[in-house]
C-alpha positions in Angstrom: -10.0 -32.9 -1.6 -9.3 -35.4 1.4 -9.3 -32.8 4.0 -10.3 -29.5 5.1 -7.1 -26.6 5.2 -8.5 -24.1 8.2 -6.3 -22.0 9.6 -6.9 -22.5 13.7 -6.0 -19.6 16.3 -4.0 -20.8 19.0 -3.2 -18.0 20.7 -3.5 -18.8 24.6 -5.6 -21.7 23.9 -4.6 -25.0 25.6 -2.8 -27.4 23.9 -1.8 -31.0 24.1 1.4 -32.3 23.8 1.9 -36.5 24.8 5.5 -37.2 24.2 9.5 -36.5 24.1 12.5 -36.1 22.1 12.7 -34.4 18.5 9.5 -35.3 17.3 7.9 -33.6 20.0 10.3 -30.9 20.0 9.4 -29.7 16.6 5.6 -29.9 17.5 6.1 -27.8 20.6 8.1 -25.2 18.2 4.9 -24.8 16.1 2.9 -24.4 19.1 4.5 -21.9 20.5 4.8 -19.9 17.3 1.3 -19.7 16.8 1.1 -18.6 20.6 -0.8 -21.4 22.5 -0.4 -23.0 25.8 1.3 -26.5 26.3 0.4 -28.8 28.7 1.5 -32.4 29.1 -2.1 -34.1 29.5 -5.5 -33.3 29.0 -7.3 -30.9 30.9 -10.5 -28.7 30.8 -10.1 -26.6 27.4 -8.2 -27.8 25.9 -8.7 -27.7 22.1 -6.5 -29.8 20.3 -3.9 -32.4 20.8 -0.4 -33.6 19.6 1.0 -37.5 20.1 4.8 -37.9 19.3 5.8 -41.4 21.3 7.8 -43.8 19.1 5.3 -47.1 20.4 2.5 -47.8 18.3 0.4 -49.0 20.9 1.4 -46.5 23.2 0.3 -43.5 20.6 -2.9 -45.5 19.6 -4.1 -45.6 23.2 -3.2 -41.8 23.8 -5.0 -41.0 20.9 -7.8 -42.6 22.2 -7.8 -41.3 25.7 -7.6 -37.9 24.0 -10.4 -37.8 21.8 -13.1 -39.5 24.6 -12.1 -36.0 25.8 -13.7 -33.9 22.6 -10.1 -33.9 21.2 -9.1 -33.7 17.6 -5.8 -35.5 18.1 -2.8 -35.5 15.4 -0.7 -38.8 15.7 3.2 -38.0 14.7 3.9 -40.4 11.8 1.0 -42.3 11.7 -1.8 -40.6 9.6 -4.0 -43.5 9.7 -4.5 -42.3 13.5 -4.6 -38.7 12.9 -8.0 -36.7 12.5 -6.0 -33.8 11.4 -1.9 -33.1 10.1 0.3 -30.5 9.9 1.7 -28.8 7.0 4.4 -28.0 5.4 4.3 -24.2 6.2 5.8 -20.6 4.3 5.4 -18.0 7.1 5.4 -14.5 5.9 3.3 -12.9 8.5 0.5 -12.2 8.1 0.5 -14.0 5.0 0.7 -18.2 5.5 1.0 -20.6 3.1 0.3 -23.8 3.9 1.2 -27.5 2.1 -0.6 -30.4 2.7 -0.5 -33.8 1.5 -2.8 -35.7 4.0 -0.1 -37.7 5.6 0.9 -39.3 2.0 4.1 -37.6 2.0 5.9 -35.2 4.2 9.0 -35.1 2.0 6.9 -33.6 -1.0 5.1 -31.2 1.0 8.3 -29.9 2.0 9.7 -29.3 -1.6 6.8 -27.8 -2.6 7.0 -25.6 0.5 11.3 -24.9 -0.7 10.0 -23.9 -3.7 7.5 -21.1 -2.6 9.8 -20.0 -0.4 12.3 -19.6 -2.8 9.6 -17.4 -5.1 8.0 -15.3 -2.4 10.1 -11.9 -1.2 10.8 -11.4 2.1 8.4 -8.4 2.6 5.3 -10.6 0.9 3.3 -10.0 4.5 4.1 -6.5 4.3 1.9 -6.3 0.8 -0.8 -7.3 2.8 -0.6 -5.6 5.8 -0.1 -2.5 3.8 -3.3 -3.5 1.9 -5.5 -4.2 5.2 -4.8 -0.9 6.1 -5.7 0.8 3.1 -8.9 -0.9 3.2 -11.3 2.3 4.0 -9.3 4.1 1.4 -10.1 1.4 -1.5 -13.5 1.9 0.1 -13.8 5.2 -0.8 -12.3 4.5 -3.9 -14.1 2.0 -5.1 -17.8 1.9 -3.5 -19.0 -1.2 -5.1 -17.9 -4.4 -3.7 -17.5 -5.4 -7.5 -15.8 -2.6 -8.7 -13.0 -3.1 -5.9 -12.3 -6.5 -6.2 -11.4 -5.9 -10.2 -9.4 -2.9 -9.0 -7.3 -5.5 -6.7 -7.4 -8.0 -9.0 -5.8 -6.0 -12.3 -3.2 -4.8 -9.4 -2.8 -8.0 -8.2 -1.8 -9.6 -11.5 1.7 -10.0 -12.9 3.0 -6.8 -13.7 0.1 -5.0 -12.4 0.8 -1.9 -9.5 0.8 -4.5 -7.1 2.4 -6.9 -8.2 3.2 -9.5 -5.2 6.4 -11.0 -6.7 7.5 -7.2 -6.4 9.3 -6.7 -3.3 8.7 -3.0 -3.7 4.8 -3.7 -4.0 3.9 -2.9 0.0 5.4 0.9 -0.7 2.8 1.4 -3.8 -0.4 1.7 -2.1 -0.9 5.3 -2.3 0.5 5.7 -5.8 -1.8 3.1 -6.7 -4.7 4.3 -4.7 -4.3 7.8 -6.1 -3.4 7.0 -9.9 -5.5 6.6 -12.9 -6.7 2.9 -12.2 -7.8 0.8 -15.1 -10.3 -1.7 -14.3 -11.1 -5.3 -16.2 -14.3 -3.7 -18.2 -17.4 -6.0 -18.6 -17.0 -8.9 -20.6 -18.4 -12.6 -21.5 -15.9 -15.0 -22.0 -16.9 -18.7 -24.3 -15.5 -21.4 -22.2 -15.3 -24.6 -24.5 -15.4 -27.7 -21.7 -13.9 -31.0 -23.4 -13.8 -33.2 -20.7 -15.5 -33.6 -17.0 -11.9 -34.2 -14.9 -11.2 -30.5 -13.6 -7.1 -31.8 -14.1 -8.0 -31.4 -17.8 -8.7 -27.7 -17.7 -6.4 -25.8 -19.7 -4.3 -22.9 -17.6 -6.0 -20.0 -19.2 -10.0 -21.5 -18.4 -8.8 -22.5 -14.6 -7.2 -18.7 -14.5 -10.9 -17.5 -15.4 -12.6 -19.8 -13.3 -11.0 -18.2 -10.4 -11.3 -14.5 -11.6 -15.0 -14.4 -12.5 -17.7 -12.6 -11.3 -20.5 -14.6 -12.2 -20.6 -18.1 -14.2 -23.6 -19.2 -16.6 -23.8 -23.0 -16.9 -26.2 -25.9 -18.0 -27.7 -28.2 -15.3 -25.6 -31.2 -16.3 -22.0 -29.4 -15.7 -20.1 -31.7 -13.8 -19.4 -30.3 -10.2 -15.7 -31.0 -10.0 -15.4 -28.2 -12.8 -18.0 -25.6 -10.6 -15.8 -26.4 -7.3 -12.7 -24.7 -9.5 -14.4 -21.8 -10.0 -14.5 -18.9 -7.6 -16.0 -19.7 -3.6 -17.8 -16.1 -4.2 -18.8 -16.0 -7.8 -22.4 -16.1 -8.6 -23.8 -19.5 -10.2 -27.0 -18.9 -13.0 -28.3 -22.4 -14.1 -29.5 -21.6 -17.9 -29.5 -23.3 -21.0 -28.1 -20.6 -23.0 -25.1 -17.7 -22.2 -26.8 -14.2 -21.2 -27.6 -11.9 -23.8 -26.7 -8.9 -21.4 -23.9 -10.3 -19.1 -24.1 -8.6 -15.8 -20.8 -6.7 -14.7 -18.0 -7.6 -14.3 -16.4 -10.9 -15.9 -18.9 -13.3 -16.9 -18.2 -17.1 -18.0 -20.3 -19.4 -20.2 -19.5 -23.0 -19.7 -20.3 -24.8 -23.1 -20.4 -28.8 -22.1 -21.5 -29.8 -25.0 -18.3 -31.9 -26.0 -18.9 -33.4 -23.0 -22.0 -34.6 -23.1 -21.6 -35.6 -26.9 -18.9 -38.4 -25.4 -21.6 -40.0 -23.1 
């Protein structure tokens, strides 16, 4: 990863926008839907800039006056000058989906973004703003932070009660909430490692790294295999899987192909 996808709030902040004509037309657009300010130059506050002038020189020195200000500054066109870009985005409030490709190219980021567009339903955002306001109620469900996150999940997946491709899903929360819920029981799942490049992983092992609870690993596991797994899952260094996996869905990762090759 090349770059670091955050999701910045605008709203009233000061902007910067250095420049005219379509380019910076369709910069001021995205400003103003995520609800900042625009101003022309900088000034005290500001929190990030935008340069859309067609002269290289021109938009290198802007740049530069901009970030002797504190200014993360985004350089239409020219990535090599940008300290962040803009992607390729699928709006479906509150849900955003964003596609990046680091300035290589805008044209791909935009098929890609075609494509999800194409996939999601419209009421996708209403899925999750009926699920933020259910959130005491899964509370109360589902004390355990544990517990509810495999109550989501099992929802979550295809053809689950929630299932997001469902454009009925948002109108299921109570049924859901008040039905006989199966939960993913406890279970310890081999994972066979035959290679250290994470692009090698088959679907089914990169679908458990990001569902599982807790992973058990040997020291020498490469870290571009750990950085698929889950942000929030619970690392154990240990030479050997657990005898009694803890709840919840456990993974060992067996490197010893991998190791054999070196």
């Amino acid at each position: 990863m090349h770059q670091l996808p955050i999701f910045l709030n605008l709203t009233g902040r000061t902007v910067v926008l250095v420049g005219d004509g379509e380019a910076a037309a369709a910069k001021a657009r995205l400003i103003e839907r995520a609800s900042g300010r625009m101003v022309p130059a900088w000034e005290q506050g500001a929190t990030i800039a935008f340069v859309a002038l067609d002269d290289e020189e021109a938009a290198r020195a802007a740049a530069t006056e901009l970030r002797a200000h504190g200014l993360l500054v985004n350089v239409v066109d020219r990535p090599d000058l940008c300290d962040f870009t803009t992607p390729a985005i699928v709006d479906r409030a509150p849900v955003t989906i964003a596609i990046g490709t680091g300035g290589a190219s805008a044209g791909l980021a935009k098929a890609v973004r075609q494509r999800i567009e194409a996939l999601l339903p419209a009421r996708f955002g209403a899925l999750a703003s009926a699920l933020s306001a259910a959130r005491d109620a899964m509370k109360a469900r589902w004390p355990t932070a544990a517990d509810r996150r495999r109550a989501i999940d099992a929802a979550l997946a295809p053809g689950g009660a929630l299932d997001p491709l469902d454009e009925s899903a948002a109108d299921k929360i109570d049924a859901w909430l008040t039905g006989d819920t199966v939960t993913q029981p406890s279970r310890l799942e081999m994972i066979h490692l035959t290679s250290p490049d994470p692009d090698d992983l088959t679907l089914r092992t990169a679908r458990l790294l990001g569902e599982a609870d807790h992973i058990f690993y040997p020291a020498a596991t490469p870290a571009a295999i750990l950085a698929r797994a889950r942000a929030d899952a619970v690392r154990h260094v240990t030479d050997a899987p657990p005898a009694d996996p803890p709840g919840g869905l456990s993974l060992w990762l067996d490197i010893s192909a991998v190791t054999s090759r070196r």
